[in-house]
C-alpha positions, -999 to 999 in steps of 0.1 A, spaced: -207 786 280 -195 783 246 -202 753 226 -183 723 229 -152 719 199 -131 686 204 -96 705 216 -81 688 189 -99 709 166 -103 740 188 -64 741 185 -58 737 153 -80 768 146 -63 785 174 -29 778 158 -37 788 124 -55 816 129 -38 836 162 -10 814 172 10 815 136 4 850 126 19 861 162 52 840 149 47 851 116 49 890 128 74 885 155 99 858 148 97 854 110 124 839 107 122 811 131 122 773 126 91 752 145 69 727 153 35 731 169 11 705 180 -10 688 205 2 661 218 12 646 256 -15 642 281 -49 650 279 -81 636 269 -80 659 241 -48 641 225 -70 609 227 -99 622 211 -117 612 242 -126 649 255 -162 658 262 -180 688 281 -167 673 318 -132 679 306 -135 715 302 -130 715 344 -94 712 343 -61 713 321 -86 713 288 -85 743 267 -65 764 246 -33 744 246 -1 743 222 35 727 225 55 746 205 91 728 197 121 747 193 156 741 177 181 741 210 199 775 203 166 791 196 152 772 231 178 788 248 178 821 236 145 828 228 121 805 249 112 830 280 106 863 251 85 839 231 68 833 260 62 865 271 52 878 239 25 849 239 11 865 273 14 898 258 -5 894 225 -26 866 231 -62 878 231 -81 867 262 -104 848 246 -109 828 215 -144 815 203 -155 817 236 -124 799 254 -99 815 276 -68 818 271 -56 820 305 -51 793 331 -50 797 368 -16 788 386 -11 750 388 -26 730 423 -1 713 444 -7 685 419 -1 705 388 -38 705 377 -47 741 362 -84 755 354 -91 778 330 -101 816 343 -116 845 324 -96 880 324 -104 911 301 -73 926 308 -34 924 315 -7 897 309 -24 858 291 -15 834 318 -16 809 284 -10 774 278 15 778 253 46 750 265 80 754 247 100 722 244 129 711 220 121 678 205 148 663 226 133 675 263 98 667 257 107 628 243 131 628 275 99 639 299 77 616 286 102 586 281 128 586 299 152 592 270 167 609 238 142 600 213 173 597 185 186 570 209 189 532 191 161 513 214 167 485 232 146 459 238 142 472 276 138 502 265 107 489 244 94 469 274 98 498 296 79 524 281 44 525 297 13 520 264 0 552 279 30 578 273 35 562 238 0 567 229 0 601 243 28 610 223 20 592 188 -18 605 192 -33 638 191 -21 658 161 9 680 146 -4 709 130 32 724 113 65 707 115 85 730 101 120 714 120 105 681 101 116 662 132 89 653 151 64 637 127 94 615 119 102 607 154 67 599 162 64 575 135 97 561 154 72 552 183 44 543 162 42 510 175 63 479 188 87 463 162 77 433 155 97 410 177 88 431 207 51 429 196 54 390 194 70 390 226 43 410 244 13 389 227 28 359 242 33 369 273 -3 383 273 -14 352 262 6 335 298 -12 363 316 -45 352 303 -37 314 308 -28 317 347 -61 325 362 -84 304 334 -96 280 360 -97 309 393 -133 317 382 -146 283 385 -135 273 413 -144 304 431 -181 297 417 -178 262 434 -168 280 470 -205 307 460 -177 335 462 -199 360 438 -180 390 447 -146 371 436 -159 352 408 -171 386 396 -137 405 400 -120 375 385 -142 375 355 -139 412 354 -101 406 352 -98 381 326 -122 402 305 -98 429 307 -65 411 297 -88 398 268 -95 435 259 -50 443 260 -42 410 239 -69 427 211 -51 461 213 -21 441 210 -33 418 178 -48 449 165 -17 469 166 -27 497 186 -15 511 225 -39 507 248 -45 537 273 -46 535 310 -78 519 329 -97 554 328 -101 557 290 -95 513 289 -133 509 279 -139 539 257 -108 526 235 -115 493 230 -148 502 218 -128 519 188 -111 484 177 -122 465 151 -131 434 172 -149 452 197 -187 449 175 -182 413 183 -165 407 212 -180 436 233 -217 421 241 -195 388 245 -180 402 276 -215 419 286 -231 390 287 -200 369 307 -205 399 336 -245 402 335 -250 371 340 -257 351 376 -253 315 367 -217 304 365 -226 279 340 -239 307 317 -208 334 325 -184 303 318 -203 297 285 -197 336 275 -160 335 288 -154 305 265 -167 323 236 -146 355 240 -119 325 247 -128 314 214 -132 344 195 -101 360 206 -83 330 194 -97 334 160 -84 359 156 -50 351 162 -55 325 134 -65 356 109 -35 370 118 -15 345 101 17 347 124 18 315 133 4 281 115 -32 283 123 -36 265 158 -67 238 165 -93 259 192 -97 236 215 -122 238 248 -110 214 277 -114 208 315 -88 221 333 -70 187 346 -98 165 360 -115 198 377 -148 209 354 -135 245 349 -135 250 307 -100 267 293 -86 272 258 -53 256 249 -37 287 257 -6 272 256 -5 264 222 -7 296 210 24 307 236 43 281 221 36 290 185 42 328 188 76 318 209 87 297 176 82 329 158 104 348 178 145 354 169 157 380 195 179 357 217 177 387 240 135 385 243 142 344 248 164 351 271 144 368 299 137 348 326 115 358 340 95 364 313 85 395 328 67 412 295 65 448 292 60 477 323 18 476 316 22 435 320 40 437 354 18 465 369 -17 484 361 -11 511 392 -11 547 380 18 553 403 44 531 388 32 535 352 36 576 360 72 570 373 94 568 346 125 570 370 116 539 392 104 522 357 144 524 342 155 512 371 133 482 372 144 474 338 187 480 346 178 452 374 163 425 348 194 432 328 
């Protein structure tokens, strides 16, 4: 086995040295865009040895202008499997026929036609795939709230290696990140997420429930971990890579033995302690942020029950102030964004039922 080269890398080698010169001999004349982005582990910089087992490898999306998609995607193609060599530094180039789930692995061959990895798009189907729509479209807000963190981050992350239709670096800086009254929007409603089960892990300590005081400590900890991404700017994957990213934000030196500590330990009294520190911290930083007048931290019971909370509602009501959209204020339920209403693979995969969820709240 070769060694291991993040794909990120191993493509951009790839391109420059066999990928372009085939174009450059062939199709000298054509206008493109080559890069790896979309789904993979690769594109999130996540990739290790284990993900060499499937769909990991010598991989390209090539982007074509739509007359040249049409009438020269299937040669291209074909001239990929016909000149390709059949391996590079040690990889394959050629890929076994997809599973009935679409998952391919990576075969060695010496001879005959590159079963390659080489996927031709134009700009305006791949955006379409992974969205749901013409990425030229003016957004709505339900648009915004509709897109699942995941696909934008799969599609503003990995890496463009020649943008010769200069398109899609611009359209990915489109999708960079939420404008700014969607990302106040979200952080409030994250903040109503957080609020509504502040007191659940107390009093399932009072009933000695220690599997359900664990999950419910697990899942505060976890909606913690979105508001950062959120504060920080930045998309948050879905729950596989969830852990691995956060450890990539700034807060996470800080806050990340925090939420150890609130899961390690036994004693409710000490797990409370930890919880109301990440509590605290996380407000604090809402406070650097400076989007709202800095808000008082405080630490109270919750009613006349001995469960500690942060006056989460404080900070709702402040970011709401800051919001203008009439639209955003206007949602009732305030429903937040795709990721807020649901964490299951299947409905954040399903970009069809996801619309349609959204053409109902209108």
């Amino acid at each position: 086995m070769p060694s291991f080269i993040p794909g990120l890398e191993l493509n951009r080698i790839f391109f420059s040295s066999i990928i372009k010169p085939i174009l450059n001999r062939n199709y000298p004349k054509l206008n493109y865009s080559a890069a790896r982005i979309g789904f993979g582990s690769d594109v999130l910089g996540f990739d290790t040895v284990r993900s060499m087992d499937h769909d990991w490898g010598l991989r390209l999306e090539l982007f074509l202008e739509e007359k040249d998609y049409l009438e020269l995607k299937d040669e291209i193609l074909y001239c990929f499997s016909n000149e390709l060599p059949h391996e590079f530094h040690g990889y394959s180039t050629c890929f076994g026929e997809p599973d009935e789930k679409g998952v391919r692995v990576n075969e060695f061959h010496t001879k005959g036609l590159v079963n390659h990895r080489i996927e031709i798009h134009t700009i305006d189907s791949f955006f379409q795939k992974f969205l749901g729509l013409q990425p030229y479209s003016d957004l709505s807000v339900f648009d915004w709230l509709s897109f699942p963190e995941q696909r934008l981050l799969a599609i503003t992350s990995g890496a463009v290696y020649y943008d010769g239709l200069m398109k899609l670096s611009e359209i990915r800086e489109k999708f960079s990140y939420y404008p700014n009254e969607i990302w106040l929007y979200l952080m409030m409603k994250q903040w109503s997420i957080i609020a509504e089960e502040m007191a659940f892990p107390g009093r399932a300590a009072e009933l000695k429930d220690e599997l359900g005081l664990q999950i419910l400590v697990t899942n505060q900890i976890a909606k913690l971990m979105k508001l950062c991404f959120l504060m920080e700017k930045r998309y948050a994957p879905y729950s596989k890579w969830l852990g691995t990213a956060f450890s990539k934000l700034n807060c996470s030196t800080k806050l990340s033995p925090i939420f150890r500590k609130a899961l390690v330990e036994k004693e409710w009294s000490k797990k409370q302690e930890f919880l109301v520190k990440a509590y605290t911290f996380v407000a604090t930083i809402h406070n650097d942020l400076q989007i709202t007048d800095s808000i008082e931290i405080k630490i109270t019971p919750f009613h006349d029950r001995p469960y500690l909370i942060i006056n989460a509602v404080d900070f709702i009501e402040a970011i709401r102030a800051k919001i203008t959209s009439e639209t955003l204020l206007n949602i009732k339920p305030e429903i937040g964004s795709i990721n807020q209403i649901s964490n299951e693979t299947f409905i954040l995969d399903d970009i069809s039922l996801i619309r349609k969820i959204f053409r109902s709240v209108k």
